[in-house]
FIPAPA-483275 format. One line per 8 residues: number of its first residue (from 1); their letters; for each residue x, y, z of N, C-alpha, C, O, CB. Coordinates in nm, 2 decimals. Glycine has a CB too. Layout:
<pts>
NUM	A	X:Y:Z:X:Y:Z:X:Y:Z:X:Y:Z:X:Y:Z; ... .
</pts>
This chain:
<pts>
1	XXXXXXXX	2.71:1.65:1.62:2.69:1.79:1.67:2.57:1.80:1.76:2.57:1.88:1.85:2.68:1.88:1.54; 2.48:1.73:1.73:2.34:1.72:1.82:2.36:1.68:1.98:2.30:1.71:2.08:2.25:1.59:1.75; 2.47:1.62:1.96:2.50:1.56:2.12:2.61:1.65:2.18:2.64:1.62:2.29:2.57:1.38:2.13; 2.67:1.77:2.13:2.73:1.85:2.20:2.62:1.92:2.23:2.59:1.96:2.35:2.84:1.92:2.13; 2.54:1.95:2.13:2.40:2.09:2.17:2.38:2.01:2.28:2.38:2.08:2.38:2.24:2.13:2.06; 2.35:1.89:2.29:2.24:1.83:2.41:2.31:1.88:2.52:2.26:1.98:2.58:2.22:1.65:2.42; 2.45:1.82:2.57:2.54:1.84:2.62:2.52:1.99:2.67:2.53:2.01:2.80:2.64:1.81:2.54; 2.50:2.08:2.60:2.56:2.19:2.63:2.42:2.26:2.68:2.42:2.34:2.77:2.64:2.26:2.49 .
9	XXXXXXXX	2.31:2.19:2.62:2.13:2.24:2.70:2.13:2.17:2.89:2.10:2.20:3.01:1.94:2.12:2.56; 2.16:2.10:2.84:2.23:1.98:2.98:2.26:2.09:3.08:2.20:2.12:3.18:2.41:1.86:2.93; 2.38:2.15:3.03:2.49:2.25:3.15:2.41:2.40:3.16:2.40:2.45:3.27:2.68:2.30:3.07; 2.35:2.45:3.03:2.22:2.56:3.09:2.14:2.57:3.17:2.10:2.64:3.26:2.14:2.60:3.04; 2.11:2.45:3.11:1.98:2.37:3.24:1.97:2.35:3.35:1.86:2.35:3.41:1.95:2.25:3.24; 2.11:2.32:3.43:2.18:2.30:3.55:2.21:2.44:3.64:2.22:2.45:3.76:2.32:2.24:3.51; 2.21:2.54:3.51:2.25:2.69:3.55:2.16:2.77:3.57:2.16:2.87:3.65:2.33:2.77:3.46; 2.07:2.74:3.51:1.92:2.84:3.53:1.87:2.75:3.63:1.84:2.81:3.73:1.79:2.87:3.38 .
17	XXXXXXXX	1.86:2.63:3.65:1.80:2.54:3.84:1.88:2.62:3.92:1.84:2.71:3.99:1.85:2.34:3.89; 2.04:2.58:3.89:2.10:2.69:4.02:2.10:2.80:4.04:2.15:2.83:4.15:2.18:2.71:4.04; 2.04:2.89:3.96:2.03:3.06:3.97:1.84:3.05:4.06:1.82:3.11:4.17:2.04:3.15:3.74; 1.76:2.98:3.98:1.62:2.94:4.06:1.66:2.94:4.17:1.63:3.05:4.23:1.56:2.80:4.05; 1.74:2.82:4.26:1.72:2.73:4.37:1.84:2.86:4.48:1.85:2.85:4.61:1.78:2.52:4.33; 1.91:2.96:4.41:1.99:3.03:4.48:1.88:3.16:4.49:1.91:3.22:4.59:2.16:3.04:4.42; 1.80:3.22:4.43:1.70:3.29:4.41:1.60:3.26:4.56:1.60:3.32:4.66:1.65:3.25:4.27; 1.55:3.18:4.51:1.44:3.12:4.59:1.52:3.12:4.76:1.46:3.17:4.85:1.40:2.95:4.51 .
25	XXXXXXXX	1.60:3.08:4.76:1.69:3.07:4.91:1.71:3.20:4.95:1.72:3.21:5.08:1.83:2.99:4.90; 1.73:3.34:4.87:1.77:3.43:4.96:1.65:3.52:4.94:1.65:3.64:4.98:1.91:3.48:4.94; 1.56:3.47:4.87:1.43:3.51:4.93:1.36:3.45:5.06:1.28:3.53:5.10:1.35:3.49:4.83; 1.38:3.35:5.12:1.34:3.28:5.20:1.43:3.36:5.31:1.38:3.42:5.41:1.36:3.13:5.17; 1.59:3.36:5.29:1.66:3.44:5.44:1.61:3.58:5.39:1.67:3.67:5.45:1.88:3.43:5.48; 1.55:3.61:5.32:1.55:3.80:5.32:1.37:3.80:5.42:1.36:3.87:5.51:1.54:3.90:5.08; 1.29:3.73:5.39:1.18:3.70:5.46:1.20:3.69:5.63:1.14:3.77:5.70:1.14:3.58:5.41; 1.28:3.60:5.68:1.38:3.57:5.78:1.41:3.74:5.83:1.36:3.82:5.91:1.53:3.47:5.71 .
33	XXXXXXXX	1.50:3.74:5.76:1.55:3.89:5.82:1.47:3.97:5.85:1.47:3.99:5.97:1.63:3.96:5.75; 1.36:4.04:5.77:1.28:4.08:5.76:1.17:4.10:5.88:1.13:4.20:5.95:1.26:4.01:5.67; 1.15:3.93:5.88:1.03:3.96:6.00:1.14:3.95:6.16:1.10:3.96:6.27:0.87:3.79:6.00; 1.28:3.92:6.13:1.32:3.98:6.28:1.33:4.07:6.29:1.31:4.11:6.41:1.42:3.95:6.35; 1.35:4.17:6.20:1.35:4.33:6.19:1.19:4.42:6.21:1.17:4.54:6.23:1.42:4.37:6.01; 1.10:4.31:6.22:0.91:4.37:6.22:0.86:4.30:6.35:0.74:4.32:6.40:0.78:4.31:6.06; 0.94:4.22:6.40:0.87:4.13:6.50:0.84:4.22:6.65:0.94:4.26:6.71:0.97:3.99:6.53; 0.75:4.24:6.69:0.73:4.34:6.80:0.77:4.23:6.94:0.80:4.29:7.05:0.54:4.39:6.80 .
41	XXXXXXXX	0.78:4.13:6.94:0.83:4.02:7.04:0.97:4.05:7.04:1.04:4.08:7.13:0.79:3.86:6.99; 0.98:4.05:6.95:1.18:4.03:7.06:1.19:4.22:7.03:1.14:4.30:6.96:1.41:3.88:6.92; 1.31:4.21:7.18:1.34:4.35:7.21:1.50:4.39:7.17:1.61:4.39:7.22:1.31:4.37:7.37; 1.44:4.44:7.06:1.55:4.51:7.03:1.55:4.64:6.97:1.44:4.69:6.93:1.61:4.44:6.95; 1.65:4.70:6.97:1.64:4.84:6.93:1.59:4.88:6.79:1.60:4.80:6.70:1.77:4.91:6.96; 1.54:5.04:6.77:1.50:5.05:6.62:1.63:5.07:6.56:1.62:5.06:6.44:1.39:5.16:6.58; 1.75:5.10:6.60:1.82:5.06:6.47:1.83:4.92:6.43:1.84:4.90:6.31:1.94:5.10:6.48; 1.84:4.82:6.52:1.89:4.68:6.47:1.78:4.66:6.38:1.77:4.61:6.26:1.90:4.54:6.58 .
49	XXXXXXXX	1.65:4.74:6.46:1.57:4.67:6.31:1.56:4.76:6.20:1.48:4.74:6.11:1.42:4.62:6.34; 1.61:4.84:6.22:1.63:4.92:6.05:1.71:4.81:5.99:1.68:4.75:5.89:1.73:5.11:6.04; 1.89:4.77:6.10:1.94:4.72:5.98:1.90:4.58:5.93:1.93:4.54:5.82:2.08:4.73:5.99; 1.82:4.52:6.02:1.74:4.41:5.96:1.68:4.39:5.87:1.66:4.28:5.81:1.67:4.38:6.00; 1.60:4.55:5.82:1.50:4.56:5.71:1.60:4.57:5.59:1.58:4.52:5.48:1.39:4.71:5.74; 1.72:4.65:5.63:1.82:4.70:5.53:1.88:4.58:5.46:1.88:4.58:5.33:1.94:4.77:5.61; 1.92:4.48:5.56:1.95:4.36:5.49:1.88:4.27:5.41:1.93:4.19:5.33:1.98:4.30:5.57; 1.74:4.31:5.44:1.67:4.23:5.39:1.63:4.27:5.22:1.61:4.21:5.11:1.56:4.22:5.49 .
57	XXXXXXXX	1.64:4.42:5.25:1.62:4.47:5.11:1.77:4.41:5.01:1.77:4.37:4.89:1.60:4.66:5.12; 1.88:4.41:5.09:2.03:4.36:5.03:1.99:4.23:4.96:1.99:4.22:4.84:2.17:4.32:5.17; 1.95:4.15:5.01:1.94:3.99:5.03:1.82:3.97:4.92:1.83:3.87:4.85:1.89:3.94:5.20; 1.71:4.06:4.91:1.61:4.05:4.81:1.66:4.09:4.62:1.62:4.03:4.52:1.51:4.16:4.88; 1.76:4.20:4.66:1.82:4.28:4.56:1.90:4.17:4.46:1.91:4.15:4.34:1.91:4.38:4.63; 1.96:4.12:4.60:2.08:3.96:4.49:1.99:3.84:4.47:2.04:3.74:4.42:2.26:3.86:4.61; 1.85:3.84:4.51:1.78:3.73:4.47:1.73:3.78:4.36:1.71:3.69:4.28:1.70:3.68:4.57; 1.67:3.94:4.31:1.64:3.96:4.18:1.76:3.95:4.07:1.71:3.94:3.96:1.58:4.09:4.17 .
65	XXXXXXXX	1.89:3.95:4.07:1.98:3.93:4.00:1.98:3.80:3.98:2.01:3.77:3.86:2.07:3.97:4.04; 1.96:3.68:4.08:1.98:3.57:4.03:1.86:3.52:3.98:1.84:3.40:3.94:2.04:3.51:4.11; 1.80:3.59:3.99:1.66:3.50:3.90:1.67:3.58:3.72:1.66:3.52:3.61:1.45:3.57:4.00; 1.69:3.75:3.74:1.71:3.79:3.61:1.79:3.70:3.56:1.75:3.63:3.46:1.77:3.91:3.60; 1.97:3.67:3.62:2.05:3.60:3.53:2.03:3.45:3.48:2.08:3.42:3.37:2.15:3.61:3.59; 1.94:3.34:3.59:1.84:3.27:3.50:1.79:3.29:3.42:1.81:3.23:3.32:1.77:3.24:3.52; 1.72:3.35:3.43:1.60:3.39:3.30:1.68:3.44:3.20:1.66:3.38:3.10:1.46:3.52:3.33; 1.80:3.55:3.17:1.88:3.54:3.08:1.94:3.43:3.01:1.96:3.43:2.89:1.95:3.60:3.13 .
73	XXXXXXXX	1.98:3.31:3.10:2.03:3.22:3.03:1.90:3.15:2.99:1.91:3.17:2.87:2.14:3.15:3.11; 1.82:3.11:3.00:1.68:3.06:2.97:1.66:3.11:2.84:1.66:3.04:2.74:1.57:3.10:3.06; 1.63:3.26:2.85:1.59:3.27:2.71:1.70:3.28:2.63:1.65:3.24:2.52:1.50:3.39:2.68; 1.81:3.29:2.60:1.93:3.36:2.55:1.97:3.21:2.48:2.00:3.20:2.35:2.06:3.44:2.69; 1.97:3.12:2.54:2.06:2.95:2.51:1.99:2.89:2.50:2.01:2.83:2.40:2.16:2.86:2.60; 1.83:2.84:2.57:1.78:2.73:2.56:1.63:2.75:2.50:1.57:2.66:2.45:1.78:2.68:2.69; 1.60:2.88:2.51:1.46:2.92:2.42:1.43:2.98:2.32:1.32:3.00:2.25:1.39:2.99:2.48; 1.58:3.03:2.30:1.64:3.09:2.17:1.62:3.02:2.01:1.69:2.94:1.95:1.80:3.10:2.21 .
81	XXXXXXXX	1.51:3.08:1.98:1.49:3.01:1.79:1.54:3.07:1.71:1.62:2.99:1.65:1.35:3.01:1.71; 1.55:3.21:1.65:1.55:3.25:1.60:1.70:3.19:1.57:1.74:3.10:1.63:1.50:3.35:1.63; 1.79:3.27:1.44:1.94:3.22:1.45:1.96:3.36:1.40:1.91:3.40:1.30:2.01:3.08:1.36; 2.04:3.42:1.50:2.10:3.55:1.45:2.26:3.53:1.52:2.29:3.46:1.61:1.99:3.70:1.53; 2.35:3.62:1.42:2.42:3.62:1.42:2.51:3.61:1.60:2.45:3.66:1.70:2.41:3.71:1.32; 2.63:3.55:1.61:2.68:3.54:1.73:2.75:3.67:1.86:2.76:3.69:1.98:2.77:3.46:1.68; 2.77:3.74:1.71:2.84:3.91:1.78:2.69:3.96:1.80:2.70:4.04:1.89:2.95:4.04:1.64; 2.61:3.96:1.78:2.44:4.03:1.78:2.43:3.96:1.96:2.41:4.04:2.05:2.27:3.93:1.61 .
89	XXXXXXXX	2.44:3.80:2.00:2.37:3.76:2.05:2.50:3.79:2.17:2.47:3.79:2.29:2.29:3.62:1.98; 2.59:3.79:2.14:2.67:3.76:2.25:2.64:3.93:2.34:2.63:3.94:2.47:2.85:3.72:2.20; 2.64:4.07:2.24:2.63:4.20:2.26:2.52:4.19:2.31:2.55:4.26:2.41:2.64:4.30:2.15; 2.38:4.14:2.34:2.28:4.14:2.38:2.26:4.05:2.50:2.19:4.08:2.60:2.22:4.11:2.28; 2.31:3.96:2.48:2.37:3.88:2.64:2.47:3.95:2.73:2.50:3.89:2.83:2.46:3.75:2.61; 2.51:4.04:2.72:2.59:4.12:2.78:2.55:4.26:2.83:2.59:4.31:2.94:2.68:4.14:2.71; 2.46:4.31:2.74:2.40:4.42:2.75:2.31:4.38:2.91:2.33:4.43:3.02:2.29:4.45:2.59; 2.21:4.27:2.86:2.13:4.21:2.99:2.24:4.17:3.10:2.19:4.19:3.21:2.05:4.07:2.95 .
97	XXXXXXXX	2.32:4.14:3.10:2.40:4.10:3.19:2.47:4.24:3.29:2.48:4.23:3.41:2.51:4.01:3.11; 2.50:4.35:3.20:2.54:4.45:3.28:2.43:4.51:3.33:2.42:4.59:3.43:2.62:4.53:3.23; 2.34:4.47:3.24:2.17:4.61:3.32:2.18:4.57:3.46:2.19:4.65:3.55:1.93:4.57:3.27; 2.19:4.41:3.47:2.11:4.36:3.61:2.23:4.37:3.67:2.20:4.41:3.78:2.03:4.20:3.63; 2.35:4.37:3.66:2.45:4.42:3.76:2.47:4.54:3.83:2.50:4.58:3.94:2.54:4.42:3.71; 2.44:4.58:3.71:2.47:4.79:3.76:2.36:4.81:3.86:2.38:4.85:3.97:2.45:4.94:3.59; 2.26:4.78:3.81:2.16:4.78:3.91:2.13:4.74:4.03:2.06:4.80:4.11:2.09:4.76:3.87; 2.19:4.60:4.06:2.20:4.56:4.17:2.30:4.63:4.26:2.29:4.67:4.38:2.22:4.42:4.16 .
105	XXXXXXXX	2.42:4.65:4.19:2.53:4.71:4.27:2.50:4.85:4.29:2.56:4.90:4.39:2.67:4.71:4.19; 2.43:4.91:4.25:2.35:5.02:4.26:2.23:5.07:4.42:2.21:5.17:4.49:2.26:4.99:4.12; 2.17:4.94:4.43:2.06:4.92:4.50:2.20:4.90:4.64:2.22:4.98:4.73:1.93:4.77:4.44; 2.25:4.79:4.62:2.37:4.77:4.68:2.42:4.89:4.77:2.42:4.92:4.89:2.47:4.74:4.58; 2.46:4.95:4.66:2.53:5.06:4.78:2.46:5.16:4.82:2.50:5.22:4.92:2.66:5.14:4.73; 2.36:5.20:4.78:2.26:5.25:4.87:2.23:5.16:4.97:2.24:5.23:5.07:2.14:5.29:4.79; 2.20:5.03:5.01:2.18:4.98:5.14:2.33:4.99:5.23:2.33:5.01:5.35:2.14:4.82:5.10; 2.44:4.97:5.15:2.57:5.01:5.25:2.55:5.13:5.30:2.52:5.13:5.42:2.71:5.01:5.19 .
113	XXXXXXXX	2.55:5.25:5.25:2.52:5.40:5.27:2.43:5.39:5.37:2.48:5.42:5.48:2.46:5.49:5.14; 2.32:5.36:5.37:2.20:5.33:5.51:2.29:5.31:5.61:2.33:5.39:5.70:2.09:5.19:5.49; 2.35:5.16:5.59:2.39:5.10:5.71:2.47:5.16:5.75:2.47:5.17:5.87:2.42:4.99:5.72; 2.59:5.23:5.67:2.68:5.33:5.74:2.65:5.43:5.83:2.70:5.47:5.94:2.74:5.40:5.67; 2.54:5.48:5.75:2.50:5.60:5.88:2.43:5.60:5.93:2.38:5.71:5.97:2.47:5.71:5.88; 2.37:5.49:5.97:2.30:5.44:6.10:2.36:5.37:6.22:2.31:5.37:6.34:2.21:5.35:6.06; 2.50:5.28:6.17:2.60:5.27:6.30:2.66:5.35:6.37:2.69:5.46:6.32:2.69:5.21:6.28; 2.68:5.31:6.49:2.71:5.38:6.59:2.85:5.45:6.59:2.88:5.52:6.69:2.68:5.31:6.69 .
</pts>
């Protein structure tokens, strides 16, 4: 049984790096976007760079989800001591799971709404 748990810390472990390393990356293009949307050097119009800024806030928004949903699996499976029941832990893993959804999809469509009525 010890070597399924291992097994199974193994595949969390893999999931919270990839939620990190996909985090970390669209913070890096939201930065990107960002400063082409602030850069006084290139000439472009203030809407492109509204929607530059717009995107960037998009791009920042799904990088706080993927770091919440790391850190969900982090503490939830791999930092988790206590032993409480499975229906407790799964309702509580879910609970977290929809906050950071609704919210993102939230932030979300307020950045679509922008970009809608700022195109031409």
């Amino acid at each position: 049984m010890k070597i399924v748990r291992g097994i199974f810390n193994i595949g969390y472990g893999s999931i919270v790096l990839l939620f990190i390393c996909s985090g970390l990356s669209l913070v890096f293009f939201a930065a990107i976007e960002l400063w082409n949307g602030i850069n006084p050097a290139h000439d472009i119009s203030v809407r492109d760079r509204l929607n530059s800024i717009l995107e960037s806030i998009g791009l920042i928004t799904i990088a706080v989800v993927a770091f919440e949903l790391g850190q969900t699996v982090l503490e939830e499976e791999l930092q988790r001591q206590e032993h409480i029941s499975a229906p407790t832990r799964v309702r509580r893993f879910l609970s977290r799971f929809m906050v950071v959804v609704v919210v993102a999809l939230s932030i979300e469509s307020l950045v679509a709404i922008f970009v809608l009525v700022h195109k031409d």
